[in-house]
N, C-alpha and C positions, 0 to 999 in steps of 0.2 A: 504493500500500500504506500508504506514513506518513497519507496522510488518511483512508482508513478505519480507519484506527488511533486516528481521532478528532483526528489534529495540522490544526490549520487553516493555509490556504494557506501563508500568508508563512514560518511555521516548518519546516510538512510540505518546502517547496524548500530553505529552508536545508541542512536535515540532506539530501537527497536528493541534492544538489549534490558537496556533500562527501563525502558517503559514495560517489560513483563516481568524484573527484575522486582520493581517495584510492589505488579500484583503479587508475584511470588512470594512477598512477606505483608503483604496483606494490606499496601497502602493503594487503596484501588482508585484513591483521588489523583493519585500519580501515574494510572497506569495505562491500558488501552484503552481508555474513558477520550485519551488526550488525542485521538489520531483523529477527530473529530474535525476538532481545534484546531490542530495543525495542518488539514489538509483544508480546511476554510483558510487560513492565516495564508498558506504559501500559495492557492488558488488564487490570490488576491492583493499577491502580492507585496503582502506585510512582512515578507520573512525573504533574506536572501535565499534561495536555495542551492545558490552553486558559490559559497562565500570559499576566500583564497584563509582560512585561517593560517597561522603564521603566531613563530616567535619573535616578537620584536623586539627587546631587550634581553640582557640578561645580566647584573651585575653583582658582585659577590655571591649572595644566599639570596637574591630577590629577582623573579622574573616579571615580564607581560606578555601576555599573549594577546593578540588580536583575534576577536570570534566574526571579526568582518560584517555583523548583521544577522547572522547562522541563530541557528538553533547551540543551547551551550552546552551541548553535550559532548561533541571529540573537544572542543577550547578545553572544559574544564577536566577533563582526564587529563588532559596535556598540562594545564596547570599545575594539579597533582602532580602530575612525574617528576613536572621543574620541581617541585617543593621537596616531592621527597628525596630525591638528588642531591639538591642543595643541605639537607637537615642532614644527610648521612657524613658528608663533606664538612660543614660547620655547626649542626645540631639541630640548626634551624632553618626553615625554607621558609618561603613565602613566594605566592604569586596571585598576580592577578590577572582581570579574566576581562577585558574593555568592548563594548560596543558588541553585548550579547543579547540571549533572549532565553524561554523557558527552558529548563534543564534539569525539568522530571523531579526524582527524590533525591535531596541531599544526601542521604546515607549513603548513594551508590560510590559518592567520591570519596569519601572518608575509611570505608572498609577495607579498600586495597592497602592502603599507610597501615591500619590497627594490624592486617594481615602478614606485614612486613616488621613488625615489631616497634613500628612510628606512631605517636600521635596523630591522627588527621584531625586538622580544625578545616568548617568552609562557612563563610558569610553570601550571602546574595540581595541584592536589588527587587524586590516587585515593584508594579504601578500600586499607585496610593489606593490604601483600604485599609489607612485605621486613620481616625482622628483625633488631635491632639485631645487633651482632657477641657472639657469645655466646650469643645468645636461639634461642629455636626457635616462637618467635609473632611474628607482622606485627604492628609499631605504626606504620610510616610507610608512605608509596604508594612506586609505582615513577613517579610524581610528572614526567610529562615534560615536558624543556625544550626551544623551538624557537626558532631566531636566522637571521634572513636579511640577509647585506648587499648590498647593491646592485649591481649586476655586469650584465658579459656573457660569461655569464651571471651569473646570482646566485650565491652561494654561500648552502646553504641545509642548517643542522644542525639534524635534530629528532630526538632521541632518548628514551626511557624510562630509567629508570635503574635498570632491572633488567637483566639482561642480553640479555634479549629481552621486548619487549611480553606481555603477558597476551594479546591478542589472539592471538598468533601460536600461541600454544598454544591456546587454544581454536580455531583454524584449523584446527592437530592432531587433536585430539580431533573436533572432526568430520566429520573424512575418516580417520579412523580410524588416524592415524598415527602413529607414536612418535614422542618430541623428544628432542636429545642429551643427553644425561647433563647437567650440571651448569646447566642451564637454571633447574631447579627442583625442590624436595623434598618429599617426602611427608609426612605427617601426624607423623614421628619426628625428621624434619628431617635426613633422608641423600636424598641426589642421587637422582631419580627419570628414568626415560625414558619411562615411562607417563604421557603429556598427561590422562587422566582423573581418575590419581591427583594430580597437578600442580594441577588445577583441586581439587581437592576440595579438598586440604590449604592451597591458597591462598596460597604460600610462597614466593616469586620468589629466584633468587641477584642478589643488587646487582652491577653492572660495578664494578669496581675496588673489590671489598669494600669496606671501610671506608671507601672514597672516595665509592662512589655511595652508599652510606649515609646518611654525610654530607652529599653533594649535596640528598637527600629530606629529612633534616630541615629544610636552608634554606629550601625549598622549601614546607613547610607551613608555615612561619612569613610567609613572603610569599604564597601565595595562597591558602593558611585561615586564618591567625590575624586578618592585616593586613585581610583584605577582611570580614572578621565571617563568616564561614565555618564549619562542622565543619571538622573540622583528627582528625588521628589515627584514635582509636582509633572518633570520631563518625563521620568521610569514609565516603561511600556514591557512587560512581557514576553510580549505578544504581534506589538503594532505598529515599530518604529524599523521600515527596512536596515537604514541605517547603524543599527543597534539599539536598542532600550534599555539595557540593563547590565550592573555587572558584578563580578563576583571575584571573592578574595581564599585562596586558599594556603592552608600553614602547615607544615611538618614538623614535628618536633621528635629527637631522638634522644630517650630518654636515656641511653646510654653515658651520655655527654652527664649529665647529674649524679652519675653515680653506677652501682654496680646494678647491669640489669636484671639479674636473679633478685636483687632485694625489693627491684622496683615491680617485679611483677610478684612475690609474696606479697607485699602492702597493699595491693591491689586484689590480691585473692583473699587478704585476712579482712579487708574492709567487706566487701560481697560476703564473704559469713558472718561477721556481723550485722549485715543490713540482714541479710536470709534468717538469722536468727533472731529479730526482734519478736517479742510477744504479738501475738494478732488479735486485731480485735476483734469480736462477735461477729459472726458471720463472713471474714473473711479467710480463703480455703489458701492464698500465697501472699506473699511480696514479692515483687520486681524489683530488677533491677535495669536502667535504661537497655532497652534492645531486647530485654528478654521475651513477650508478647510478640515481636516481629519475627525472631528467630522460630517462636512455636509454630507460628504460622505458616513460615517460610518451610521447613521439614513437613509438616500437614499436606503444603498444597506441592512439593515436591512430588512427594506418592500419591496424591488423592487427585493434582491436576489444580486449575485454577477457574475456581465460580465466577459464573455471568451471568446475569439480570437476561430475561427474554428481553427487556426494554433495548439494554446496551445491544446484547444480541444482533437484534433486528437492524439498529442504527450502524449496530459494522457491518451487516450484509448488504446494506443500501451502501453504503461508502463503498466497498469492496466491488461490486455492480456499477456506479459510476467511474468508477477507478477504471474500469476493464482488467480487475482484476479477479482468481479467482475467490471464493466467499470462504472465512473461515470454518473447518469442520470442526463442527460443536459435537461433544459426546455428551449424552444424553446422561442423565442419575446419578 
């Protein structure tokens, strides 16, 4: 589908990778939901489809990559590499990601680093959808952040810093279902449970009010402002051939701090402390970040990955306009 959408090879697997990467651990706001999107966006020319990505820089432990307009899925793996390269070399890497757009689940870029025995940190750009405290207009993104440390397993945080992804509500809206109240507000800026009216008005609640707020604002300043990016009110996603968006990604090797046998006991001996706290009533586990995705992830490894007849039907129309063939669904 991505290549008759005109994305050539190397890119078309990138994002295809990732986007069942994503259902595969169970974030289906990230997943095939998105080929929708992306084949309107690049139909219409909002999305380069044939961008020259490129390293433009590189000096000491900090790179930039150019995503030319692209979708930022091969930039930001390539960013990764530069960082982790760099962090093995000096401890720490960093690179950024300029003049990109959507790029699926952050977790997919951070896992390769925790896999290599690196920290992976990555920050990202959305278009506005939270509004300061007071306001009733988005001037920063729900801007998510994702951190993996090295483990067995990993431990592995990737979150938005809305209360729930935009995705997950457009997942809503089209399977035709409500979403809980305080998720997101309508065009007057009071809590909405209508996912259509949510999408229109475009208005996310931030986690921790004024905290995730605040998280968003760091967050443009480090992967729009710093990488020469649209930043705010410019950020597009989705809609800025040019580029819309950008992202910052960081390696860190924790070798360089000390010995890494002690760094990963202090990391196994904190997770059995957390796994061992008392539970409250009615509670059957604790978590630890990633742990939820990862069960999901081995479930739908063996068992395959659930589709909505709604989504269903919407890829076999795209697949059919495409001239392409229609995916085979296994039935139970």
């Amino acid at each position: 589908m991505l290549h008759a959408c005109g994305l050539p090879a190397e890119d078309a697997e990138a994002a295809a990778s990732c986007l069942v990467f994503a259902n595969l651990r169970g974030v289906d706001s990230h997943g095939v939901l998105r080929l929708m999107q992306y084949a309107r966006a690049l139909a219409e020319g909002e999305i380069n489809a044939r961008p020259q990505v490129r390293l433009l820089q590189r000096r000491g432990a900090v790179a930039l990559v150019d995503a030319d307009g692209g979708y930022g899925f091969r930039p930001t793996r390539m960013a990764m590499a530069a960082a982790m390269e760099a962090a093995r070399q000096f401890g720490l890497g960093a690179a950024g990601v300029r003049n990109s757009h959507h790029f699926g689940m952050a977790a997919t870029y951070v896992l390769p680093a925790a896999a290599a025995g690196l920290v992976g940190m990555l920050y990202t750009t959305t278009e506005p959808l939270i509004a300061p405290p007071g306001g009733v207009k988005a001037r920063v993104g729900n801007n998510p952040y994702a951190i993996a440390v090295p483990g067995d397993p990993p431990i592995v945080l990737d979150m938005a810093l809305s209360r729930v992804a935009l995705g997950r509500i457009r997942l809503a809206a089209a399977e035709g279902r409500p979403i809980p109240e305080g998720w997101a507000y309508d065009g007057g800026g009071r809590p909405t449970a209508d996912a259509a009216e949510a999408l229109r008005a475009g208005l996310l609640a931030p986690v921790g009010d004024y905290k995730g707020y605040g998280l968003s604002v760091i967050a443009e300043i480090l992967a729009g402002v710093m990488t020469g990016s649209p930043f705010g009110l410019s950020a597009r996603a989705h809609a800025r051939r040019e580029g819309g968006v950008g992202h910052l990604a960081l390696a860190i090797d924790p070798s360089f701090f000390g010995d890494v046998s002690a760094f990963a006991a202090g990391v196994g001996r904190l997770a059995e402390e957390i796994y061992g706290v008392p539970r409250a009533e009615g509670t059957d586990a604790v978590y630890l970040p990633g742990d939820i995705e990862r069960g999901v992830l081995a479930q739908r490894q063996r068992d395959g990955i659930p589709v909505s007849d709604e989504l269903a039907g919407q890829l076999d129309t795209l697949a059919d306009g495409l001239g392409v063939p229609r995916p085979v669904w296994r039935q139970g």
